[in-house]
N, C-alpha and C positions, 0 to 999 in steps of 0.2 A: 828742590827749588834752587834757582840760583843765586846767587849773592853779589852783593858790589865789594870794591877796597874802598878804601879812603879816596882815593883819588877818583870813584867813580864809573871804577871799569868793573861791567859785568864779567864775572866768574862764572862760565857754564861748569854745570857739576849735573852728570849723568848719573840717573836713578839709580840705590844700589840693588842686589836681588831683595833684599827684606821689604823695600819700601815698594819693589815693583808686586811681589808675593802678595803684601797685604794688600794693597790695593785691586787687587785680580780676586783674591780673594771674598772679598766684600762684596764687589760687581756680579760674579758669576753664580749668589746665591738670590739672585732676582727671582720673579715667576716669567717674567718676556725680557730679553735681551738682545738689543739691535749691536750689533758690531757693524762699525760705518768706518770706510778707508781710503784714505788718498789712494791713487794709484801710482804717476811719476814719483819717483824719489824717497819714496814711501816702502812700494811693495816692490817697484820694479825699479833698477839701477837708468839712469840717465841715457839714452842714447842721440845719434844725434840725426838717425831717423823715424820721426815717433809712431810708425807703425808698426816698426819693429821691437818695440818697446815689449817684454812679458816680465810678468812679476815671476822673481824666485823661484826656480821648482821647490824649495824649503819653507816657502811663504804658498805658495799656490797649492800645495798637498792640505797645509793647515784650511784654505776658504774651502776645498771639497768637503774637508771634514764639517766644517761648520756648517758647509747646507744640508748636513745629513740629521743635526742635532733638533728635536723638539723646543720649540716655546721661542726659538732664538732664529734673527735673520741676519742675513749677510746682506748688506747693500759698501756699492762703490760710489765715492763721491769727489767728481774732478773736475778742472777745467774742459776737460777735454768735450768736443761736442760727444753725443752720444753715443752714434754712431760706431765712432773711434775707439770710445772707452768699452762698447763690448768688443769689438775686432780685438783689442789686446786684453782684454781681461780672460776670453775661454773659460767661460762658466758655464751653467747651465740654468736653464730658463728661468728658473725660481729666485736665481740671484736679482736684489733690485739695485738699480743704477740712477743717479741723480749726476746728470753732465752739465757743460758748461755754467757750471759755478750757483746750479740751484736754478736754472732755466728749461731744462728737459730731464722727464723722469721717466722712465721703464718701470711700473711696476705689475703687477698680477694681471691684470686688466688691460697692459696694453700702456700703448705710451701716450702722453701727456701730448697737449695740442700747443704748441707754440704761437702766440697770440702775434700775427703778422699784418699790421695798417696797410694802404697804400704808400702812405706820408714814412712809417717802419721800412720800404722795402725801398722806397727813394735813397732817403737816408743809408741805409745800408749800401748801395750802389757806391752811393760817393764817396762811403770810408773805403770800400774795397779798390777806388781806384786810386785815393790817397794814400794808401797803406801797402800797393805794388807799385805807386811811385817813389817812396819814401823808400820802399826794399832795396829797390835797384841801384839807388845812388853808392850803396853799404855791399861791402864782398861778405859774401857768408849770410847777410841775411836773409827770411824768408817769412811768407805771410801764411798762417794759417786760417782756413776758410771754417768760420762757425755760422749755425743758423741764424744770431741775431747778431754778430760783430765778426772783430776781423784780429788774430794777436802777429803780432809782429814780432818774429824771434829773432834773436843778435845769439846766439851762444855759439857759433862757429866766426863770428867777425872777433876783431882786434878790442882787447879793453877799452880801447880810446875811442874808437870806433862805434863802437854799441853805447856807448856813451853819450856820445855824439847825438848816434841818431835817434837813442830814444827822448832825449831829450827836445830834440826837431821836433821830432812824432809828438809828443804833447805838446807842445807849442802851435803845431799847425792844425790834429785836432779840435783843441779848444778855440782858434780864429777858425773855423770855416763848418765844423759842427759842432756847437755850443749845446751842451746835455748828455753829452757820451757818458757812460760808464767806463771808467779809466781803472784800472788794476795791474798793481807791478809784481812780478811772480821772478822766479831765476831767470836770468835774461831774455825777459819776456815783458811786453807792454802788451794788455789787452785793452781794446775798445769795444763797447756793447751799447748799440742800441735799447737793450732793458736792462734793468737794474735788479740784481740780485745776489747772494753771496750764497757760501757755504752754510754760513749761521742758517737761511732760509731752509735749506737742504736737509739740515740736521731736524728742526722742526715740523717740516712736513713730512719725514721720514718718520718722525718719535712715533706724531699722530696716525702715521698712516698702521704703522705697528703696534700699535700699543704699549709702545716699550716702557717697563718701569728702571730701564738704565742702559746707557749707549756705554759703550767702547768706540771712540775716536784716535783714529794719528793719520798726522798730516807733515809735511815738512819745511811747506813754504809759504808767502805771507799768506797768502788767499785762505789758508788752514786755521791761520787764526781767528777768523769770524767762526769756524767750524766750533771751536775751542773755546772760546768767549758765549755760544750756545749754551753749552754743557752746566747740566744742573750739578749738585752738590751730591748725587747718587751717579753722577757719571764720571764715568774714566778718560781723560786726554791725554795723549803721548806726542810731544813731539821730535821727532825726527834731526839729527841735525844739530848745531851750532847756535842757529839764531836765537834770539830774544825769543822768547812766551810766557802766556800763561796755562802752559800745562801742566799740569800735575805730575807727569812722568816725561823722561825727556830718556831716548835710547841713540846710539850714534852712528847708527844707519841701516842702510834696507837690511840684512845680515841678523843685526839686533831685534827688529822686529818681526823676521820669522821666526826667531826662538820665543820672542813674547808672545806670538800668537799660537805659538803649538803650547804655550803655560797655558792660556787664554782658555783653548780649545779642549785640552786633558782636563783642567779645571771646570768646566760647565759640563763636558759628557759627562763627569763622576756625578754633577747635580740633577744636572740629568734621568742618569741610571738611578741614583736612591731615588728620586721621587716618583719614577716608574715599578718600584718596585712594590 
């Protein structure tokens, strides 16, 4: 957990091994075990073309291992439209996916129907033409295209700059389409048509699996709905620097495939004796 001074300033303090062991420990002696994962910043380092984006080969050996394991599932859970998230994820079919922030899901069955109005698809029109207006004013910015919104990325423009515009960007937003879902992530301003988070993600996922305990890490704010889910039999790790309320906190993608090879060596052993 992290701690304040006197003065008020949080002190991040990264999980030690005993507290990361224990906690891994406890979680992997479930009967059903969902491990649920951010993917940018998370599994895979930052890039600043996001198709090119792949998690870890030291993080991607441990989710192979995991789809192999009994009673337990692997699902990814990200902003990113769906689409997207399996183009960089390279899993294999069994893996389930929950994209744009708990609005589209991939699982067994096939994918989730995306609820589209007339009055939804209007709407949608208009942010997409005020969100490559607003791009072009800004060097370096760019729009990414989602099935129910639109995010406008600044992470190659100037501090000031991305600043600037995101700050525009909610302001014009809120005058000309009143009801957006607005969400701020690393230099990133999402606008959505529907409303939904990670928290949802995590919940339809529990139920869809039966899970008697999740394994969650996320690194950025939209993670913390993910995180703020999480019963008192689950595991959150966050990623990173920032504020949360996670139970474990590791200090970057790096950190988190060696927790997921603890993760995954720890559940095949639970695994193995209960098969035996």
């Amino acid at each position: 957990m992290d701690r304040r001074t006197k003065a008020g300033q949080v002190v991040v303090q990264y999980s030690s091994p005993q507290q990361i062991e224990a906690a891994v420990d406890a979680l992997v002696a479930v009967p059903t075990l969902l491990i649920a994962l951010d993917f940018d910043g998370t599994l895979a380092p930052e890039v600043d073309e996001p198709l090119d984006a792949r998690a870890l080969p030291s993080a991607h050996v441990q989710l192979l291992r995991m789809l192999e394991l009994t009673d337990t599932r692997l699902a990814l859970i990200s902003g990113r439209a769906l689409d997207s998230l399996e183009h960089v994820a390279h899993l294999p079919g069994h893996a389930l996916f929950g994209g744009s922030h708990g609005l589209e899901y991939r699982l067994d069955d096939g994918d989730s129907e995306l609820p589209m109005s007339e009055k939804n698809a209007a709407e949608l029109l208009k942010l997409d033409a005020l969100a490559h207006e607003l791009a072009d004013t800004t060097e370096g910015a760019w729009v990414e295209l989602k099935p129910a919104g639109r995010a406008l990325h600044v992470r190659l423009s100037s501090p000031d700059d991305a600043q600037r515009l995101m700050a525009t960007a909610v302001a014009r937003a809120e005058a000309e389409l009143p009801g957006l879902t607005v969400r701020f992530g690393k230099n990133v301003v999402e606008f959505s048509i529907h409303s939904a988070t990670k928290g949802d993600a995590i919940e339809r996922l529990r139920n869809y699996v039966g899970a008697d305990a999740i394994f969650f890490a996320g690194d950025d704010t939209t993670d913390e709905d993910a995180i703020a889910a999480l019963g008192p039999n689950d595991v959150g790790v966050r990623v990173g620097d920032a504020p949360s309320g996670a139970q474990l906190r590791v200090a970057g993608t790096a950190e988190i495939a060696e927790l997921l090879k603890l993760v995954t060596d720890r559940r095949e052993a639970v695994v193995s004796t209960r098969a035996s």
